[in-house]
C-alpha positions as CSV (number, residue, x, y, z in Angstrom):
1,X,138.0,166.1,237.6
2,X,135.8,168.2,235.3
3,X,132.9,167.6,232.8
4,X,133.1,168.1,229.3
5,X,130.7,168.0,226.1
6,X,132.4,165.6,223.9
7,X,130.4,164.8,220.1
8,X,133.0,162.1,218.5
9,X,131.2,161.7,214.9
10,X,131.7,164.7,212.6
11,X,132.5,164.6,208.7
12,X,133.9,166.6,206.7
13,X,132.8,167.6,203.6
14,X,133.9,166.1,200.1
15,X,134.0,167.4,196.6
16,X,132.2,165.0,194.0
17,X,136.3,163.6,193.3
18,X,136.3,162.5,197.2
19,X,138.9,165.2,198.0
20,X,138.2,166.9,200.8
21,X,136.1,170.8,200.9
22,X,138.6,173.0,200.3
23,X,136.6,176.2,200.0
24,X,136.4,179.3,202.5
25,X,132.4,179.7,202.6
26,X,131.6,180.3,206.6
27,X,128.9,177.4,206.1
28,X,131.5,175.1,204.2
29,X,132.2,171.6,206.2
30,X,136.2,172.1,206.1
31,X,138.3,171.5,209.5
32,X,138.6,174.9,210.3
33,X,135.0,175.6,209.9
34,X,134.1,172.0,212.3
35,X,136.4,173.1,214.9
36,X,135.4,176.7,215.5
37,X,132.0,176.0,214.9
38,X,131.7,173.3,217.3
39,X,133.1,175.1,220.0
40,X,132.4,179.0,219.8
41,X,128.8,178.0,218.1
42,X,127.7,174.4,220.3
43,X,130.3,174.7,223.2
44,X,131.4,171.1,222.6
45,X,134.7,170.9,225.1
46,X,135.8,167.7,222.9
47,X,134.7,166.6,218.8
48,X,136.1,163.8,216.9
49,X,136.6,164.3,213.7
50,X,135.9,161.7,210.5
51,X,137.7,161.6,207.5
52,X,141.1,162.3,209.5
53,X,142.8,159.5,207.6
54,X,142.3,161.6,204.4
55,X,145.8,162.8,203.5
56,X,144.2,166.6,202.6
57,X,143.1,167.0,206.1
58,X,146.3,165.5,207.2
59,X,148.0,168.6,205.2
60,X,145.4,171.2,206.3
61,X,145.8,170.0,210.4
62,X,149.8,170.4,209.4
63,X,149.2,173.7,208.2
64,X,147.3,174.7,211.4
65,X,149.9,173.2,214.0
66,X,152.6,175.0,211.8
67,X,150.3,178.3,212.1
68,X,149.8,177.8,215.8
69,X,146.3,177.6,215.3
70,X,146.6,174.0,217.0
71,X,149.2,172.4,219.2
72,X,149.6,168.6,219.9
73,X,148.3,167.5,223.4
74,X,151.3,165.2,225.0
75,X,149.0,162.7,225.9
76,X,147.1,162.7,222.4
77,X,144.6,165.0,220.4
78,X,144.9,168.5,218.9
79,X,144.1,171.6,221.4
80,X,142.2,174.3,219.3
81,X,142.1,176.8,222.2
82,X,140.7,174.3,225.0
83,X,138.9,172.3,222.3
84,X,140.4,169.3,222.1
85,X,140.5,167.6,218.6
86,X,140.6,163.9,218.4
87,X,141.5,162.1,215.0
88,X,139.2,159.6,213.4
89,X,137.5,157.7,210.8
90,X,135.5,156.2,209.5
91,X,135.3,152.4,208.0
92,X,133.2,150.0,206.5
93,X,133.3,146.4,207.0
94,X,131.9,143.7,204.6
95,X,133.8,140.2,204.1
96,X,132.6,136.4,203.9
97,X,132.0,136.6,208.1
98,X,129.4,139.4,208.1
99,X,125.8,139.5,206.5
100,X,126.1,143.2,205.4
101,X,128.3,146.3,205.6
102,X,129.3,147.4,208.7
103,X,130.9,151.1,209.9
104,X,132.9,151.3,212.5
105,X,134.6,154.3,214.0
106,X,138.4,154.2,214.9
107,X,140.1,156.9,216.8
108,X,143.6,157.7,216.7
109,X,145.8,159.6,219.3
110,X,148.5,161.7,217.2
111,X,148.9,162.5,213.8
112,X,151.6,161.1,213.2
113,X,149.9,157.2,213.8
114,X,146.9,158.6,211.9
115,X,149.4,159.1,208.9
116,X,150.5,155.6,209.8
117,X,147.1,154.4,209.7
118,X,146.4,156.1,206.5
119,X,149.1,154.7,204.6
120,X,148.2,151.3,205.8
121,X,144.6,151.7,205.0
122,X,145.7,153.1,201.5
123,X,146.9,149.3,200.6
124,X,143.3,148.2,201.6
125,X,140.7,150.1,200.2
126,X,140.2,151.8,196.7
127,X,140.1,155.4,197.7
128,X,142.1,156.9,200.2
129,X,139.8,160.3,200.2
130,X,136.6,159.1,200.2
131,X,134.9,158.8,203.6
132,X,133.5,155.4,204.5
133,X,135.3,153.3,202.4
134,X,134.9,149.3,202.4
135,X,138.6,148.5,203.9
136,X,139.0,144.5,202.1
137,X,140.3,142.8,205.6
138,X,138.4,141.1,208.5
139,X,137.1,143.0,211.3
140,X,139.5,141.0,213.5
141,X,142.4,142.2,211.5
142,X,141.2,146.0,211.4
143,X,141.1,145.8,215.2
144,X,144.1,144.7,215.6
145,X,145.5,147.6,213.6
146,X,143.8,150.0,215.6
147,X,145.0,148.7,218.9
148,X,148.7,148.0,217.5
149,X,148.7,152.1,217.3
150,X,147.5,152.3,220.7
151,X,143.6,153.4,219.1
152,X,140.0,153.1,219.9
153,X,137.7,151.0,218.1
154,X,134.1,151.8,218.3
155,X,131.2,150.2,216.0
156,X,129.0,152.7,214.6
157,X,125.3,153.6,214.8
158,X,125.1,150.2,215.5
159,X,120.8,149.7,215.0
160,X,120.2,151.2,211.9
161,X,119.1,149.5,209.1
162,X,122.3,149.7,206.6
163,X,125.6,149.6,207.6
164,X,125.7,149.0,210.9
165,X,126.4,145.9,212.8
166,X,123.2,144.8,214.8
167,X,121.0,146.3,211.1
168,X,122.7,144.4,208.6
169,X,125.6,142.9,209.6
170,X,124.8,140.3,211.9
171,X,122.5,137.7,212.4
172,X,122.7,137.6,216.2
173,X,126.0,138.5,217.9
174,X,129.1,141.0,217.4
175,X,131.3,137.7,218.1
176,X,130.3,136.6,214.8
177,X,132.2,139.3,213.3
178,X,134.4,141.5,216.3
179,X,137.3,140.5,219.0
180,X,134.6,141.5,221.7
181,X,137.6,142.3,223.6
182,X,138.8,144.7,221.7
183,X,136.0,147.0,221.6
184,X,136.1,150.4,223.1
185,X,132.2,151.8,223.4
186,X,129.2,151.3,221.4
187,X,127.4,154.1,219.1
188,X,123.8,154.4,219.4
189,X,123.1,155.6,216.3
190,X,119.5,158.0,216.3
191,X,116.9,156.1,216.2
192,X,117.9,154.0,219.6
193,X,118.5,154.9,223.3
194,X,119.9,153.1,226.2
195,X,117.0,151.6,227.5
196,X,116.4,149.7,224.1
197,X,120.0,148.9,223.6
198,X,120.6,147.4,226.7
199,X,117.7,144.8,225.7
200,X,120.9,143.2,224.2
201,X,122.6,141.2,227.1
202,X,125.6,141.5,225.4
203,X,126.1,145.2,225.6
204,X,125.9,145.2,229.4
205,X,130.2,145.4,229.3
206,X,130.5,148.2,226.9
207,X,130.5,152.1,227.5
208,X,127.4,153.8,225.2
209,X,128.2,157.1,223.2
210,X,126.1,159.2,221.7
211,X,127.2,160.8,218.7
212,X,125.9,163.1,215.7
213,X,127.2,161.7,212.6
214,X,127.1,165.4,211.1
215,X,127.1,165.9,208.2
216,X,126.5,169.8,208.3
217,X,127.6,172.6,210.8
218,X,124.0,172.4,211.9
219,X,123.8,168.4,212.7
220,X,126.9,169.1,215.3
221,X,126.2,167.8,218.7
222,X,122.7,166.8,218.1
223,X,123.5,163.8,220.6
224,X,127.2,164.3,222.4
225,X,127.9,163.1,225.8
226,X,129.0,164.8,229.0
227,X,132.1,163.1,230.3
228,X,134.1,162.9,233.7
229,X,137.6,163.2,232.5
230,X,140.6,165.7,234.4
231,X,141.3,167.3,231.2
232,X,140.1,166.9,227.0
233,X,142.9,164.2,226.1
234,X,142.7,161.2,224.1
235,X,144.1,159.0,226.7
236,X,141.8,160.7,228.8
237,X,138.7,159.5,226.7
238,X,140.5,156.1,226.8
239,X,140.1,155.9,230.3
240,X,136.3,157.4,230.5
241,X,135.6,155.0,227.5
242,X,136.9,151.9,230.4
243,X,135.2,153.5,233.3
244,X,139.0,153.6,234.8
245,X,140.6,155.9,237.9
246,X,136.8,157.7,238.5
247,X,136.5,158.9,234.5
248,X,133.6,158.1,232.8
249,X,130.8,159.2,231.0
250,X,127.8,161.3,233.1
251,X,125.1,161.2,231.2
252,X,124.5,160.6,227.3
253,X,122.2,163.2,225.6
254,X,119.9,162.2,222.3
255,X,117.2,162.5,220.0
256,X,114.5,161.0,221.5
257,X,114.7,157.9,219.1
258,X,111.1,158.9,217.6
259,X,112.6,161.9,216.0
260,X,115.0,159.4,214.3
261,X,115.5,158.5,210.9
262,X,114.9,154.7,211.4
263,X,112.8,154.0,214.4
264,X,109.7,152.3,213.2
265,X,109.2,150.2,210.2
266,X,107.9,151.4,207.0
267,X,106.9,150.5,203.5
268,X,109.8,151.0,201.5
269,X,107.9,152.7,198.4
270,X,105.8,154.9,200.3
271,X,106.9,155.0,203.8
272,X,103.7,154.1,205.4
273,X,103.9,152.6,208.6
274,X,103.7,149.3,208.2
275,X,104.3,146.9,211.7
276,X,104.4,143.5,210.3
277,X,107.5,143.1,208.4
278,X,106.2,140.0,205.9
279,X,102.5,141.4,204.9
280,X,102.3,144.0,202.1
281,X,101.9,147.9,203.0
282,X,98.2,148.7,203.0
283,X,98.6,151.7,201.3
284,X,100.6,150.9,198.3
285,X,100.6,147.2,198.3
286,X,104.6,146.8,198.1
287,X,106.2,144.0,199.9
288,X,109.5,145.9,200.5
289,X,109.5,147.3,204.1
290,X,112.7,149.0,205.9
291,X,112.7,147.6,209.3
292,X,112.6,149.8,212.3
293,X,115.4,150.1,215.2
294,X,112.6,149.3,217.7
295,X,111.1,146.3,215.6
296,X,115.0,144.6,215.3
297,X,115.6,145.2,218.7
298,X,112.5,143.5,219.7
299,X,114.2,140.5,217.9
300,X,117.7,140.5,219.7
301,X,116.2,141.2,222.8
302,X,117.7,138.8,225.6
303,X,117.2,141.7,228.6
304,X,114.8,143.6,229.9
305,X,116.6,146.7,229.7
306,X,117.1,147.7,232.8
307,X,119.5,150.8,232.5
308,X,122.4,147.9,233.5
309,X,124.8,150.4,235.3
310,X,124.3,153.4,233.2
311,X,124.5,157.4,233.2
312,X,121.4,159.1,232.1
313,X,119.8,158.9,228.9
314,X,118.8,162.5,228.7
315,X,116.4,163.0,225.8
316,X,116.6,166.3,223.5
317,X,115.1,168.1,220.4
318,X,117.9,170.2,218.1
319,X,116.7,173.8,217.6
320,X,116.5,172.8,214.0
321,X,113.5,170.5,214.8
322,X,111.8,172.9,217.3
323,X,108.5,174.4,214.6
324,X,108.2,178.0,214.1
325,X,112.4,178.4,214.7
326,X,113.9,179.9,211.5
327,X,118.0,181.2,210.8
328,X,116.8,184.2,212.3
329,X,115.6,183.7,215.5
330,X,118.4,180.8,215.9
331,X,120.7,183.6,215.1
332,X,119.1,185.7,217.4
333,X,119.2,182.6,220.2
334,X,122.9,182.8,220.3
335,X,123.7,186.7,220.0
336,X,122.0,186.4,223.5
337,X,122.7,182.9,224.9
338,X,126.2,182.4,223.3
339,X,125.2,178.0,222.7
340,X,123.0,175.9,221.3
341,X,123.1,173.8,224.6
342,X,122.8,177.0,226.7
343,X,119.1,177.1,225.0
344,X,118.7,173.5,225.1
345,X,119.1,172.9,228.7
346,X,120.0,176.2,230.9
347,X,118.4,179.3,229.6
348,X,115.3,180.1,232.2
349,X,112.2,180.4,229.9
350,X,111.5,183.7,231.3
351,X,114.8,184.6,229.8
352,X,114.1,183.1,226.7
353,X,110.2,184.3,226.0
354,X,112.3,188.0,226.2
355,X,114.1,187.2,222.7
356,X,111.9,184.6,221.2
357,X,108.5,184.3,220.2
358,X,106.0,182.6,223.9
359,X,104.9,180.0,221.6
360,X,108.2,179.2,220.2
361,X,109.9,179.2,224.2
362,X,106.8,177.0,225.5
363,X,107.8,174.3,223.0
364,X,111.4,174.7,224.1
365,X,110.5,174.3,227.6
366,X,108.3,171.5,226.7
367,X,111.0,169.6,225.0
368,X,113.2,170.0,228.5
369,X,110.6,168.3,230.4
370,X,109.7,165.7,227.6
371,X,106.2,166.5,227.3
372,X,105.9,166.7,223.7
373,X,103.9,164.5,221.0
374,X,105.9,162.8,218.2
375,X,105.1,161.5,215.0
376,X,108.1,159.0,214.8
377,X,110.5,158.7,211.8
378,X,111.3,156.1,209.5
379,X,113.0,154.7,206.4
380,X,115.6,157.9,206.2
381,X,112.6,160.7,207.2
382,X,113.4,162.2,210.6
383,X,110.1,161.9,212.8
384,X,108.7,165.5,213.9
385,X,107.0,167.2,216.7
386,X,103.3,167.1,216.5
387,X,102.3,168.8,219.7
């Protein structure tokens, strides 16, 4: 058995027609750029890419296979020299049985099913290019698709305010809208950790993951898990996902859910804190508030939270929100260090105040040993370091 960095939420980049970025720029969010990015640049052993169900990335992973630049795993994914690719997308979920939209994340383990998959999902939404689409059947009956092509089914960022199962599209329970049994893991989403999901009794049975839902090169692997597997497969991450034959996941890495886009409540019009949900903002006066992860949690709560069997939650701050840290020195971070997590979690600070700024590496080093300040984020601002 070995451990591997797996991130399983990465998009792909659309034109304004839905059809999937085509261009060559070295920043551009095409497949090729995703894959070698996420491994040469984050050292991610293990990405799932979004939008697979797209026929133009369907073409462009044909194209690499055909190229060499990929090969089929026999027991499912795409191997991009030791990376392993798994194929997946993303869905959204709103009939008579929910309350809201919903995304959910289904994973696929060939191309050849994800082809199936797409030309079954083409008779049930309006755009077969687009990511995120609302597919017009039940949640039950999307489920069973999945698991008729032998897939994963995994609800998405599952606190946050819009779209998302526990924000909008439930009153109380995932019964009211999911075959529980036929759920693989459960997404965080940013703004939440294990501690505060596990507040929800039923949770307890599923696996958490810890995804980035990137939507740049930069976003990769801002939360990814490390997981127990013998080798990157999709039946592999199957098994981890079940916690079957000594796989599993070994610890979840995050935001700390302050920095997150939705973790407190706010006025809706000015974004003032604002912790009573039914009084008017005392700033602006607006009655419109954007609940907070931690505030609806508070709500569904029926545990304590107790870490219920769990890896560790192992809180993190992305370069991109360390202050001071600019293209430059990032650049200059990885001519020496070779990965993002390198910096993140290995490099001595010795090492590091030799390249960087002593100010900039204390405030790395702080963010290791979680003694920085936050202000904490809410409706769609990211929180930020404060001290």
């Amino acid at each position: 058995m070995k451990e591997y960095f797996v991130d399983l939420h990465i998009h792909i980049g659309r034109t304004r027609s839905g059809r999937a970025v085509k261009i060559t720029g070295a920043k551009s969010l095409t497949f090729s750029n995703i894959i070698r990015h996420a491994r040469d640049y984050k050292g991610l052993n293990m990405i799932g890419v979004i939008d697979s169900h797209s026929p133009e990335v369907l073409d462009e992973m044909e194209e690499l296979l055909k190229a060499g630049e990929l090969q089929e795993h026999p027991k499912g994914g795409l191997n991009y020299g030791g990376m392993s690719v798994i194929l997946g997308c993303e869905i959204e979920i709103n009939d008579e049985s929910t309350q809201g939209p919903i995304h959910v994340l289904c994973y696929l383990p060939t191309l050849q099913k994800m082809r199936t998959f797409s030309d079954w999902l083409a008779n049930h939404l309006k755009n077969i290019h687009l990511s995120s689409q609302r597919v017009y059947v039940s949640g039950h009956v999307l489920q069973k698709k999945v698991k008729e092509l032998s897939g994963i089914f995994i609800p998405a960022h599952v606190f946050t305010p819009f779209k998302s199962l526990y924000g909008k599209g439930v009153r109380n329970s995932l019964a009211e809208v999911f075959d529980a049994d036929l759920i693989d893991g459960i997404e965080l989403g940013l703004s939440s950790d294990t501690n505060m999901a596990d507040q929800l009794a039923e949770l307890h049975r599923y696996t958490f993951v810890t995804n980035s839902d990137a939507h740049s090169l930069a976003k990769i692997a801002r939360e990814y898990q490390k997981i127990v597997m013998a080798e990157p497969s999709f039946k592999e991450l199957g098994l981890a996902l079940s916690k079957a034959e000594g796989r599993g996941i070994r610890a979840n890495y995050g935001l700390d859910p302050q920095l997150g886009k939705y973790h407190r409540t706010v006025c809706a019009d000015c974004l003032t804190y604002s912790p009573v949900f039914d009084e008017a903002c005392s700033v602006c006066g607006s009655d419109k508030k954007i609940k907070g992860v931690a505030d609806r949690i508070l709500e569904l709560r029926t545990s304590e939270g107790n870490n219920y069997e769990r890896p560790p939650y192992i809180h993190q701050v992305p370069l991109e929100f360390i202050p001071g840290l600019g293209p430059k020195m990032l650049e200059k971070l990885m001519n020496h260090f070779g990965t993002e997590m390198a910096v993140l979690h290995s490099v001595p600070f010795d090492s590091l105040k030799q390249v960087i700024p002593e100010k900039t590496a204390i405030t790395i080093d702080k963010a290791r040993k979680g003694q920085l300040v936050f202000h904490a984020g809410g409706g769609g601002k990211y929180g930020k370091i404060t001290d």
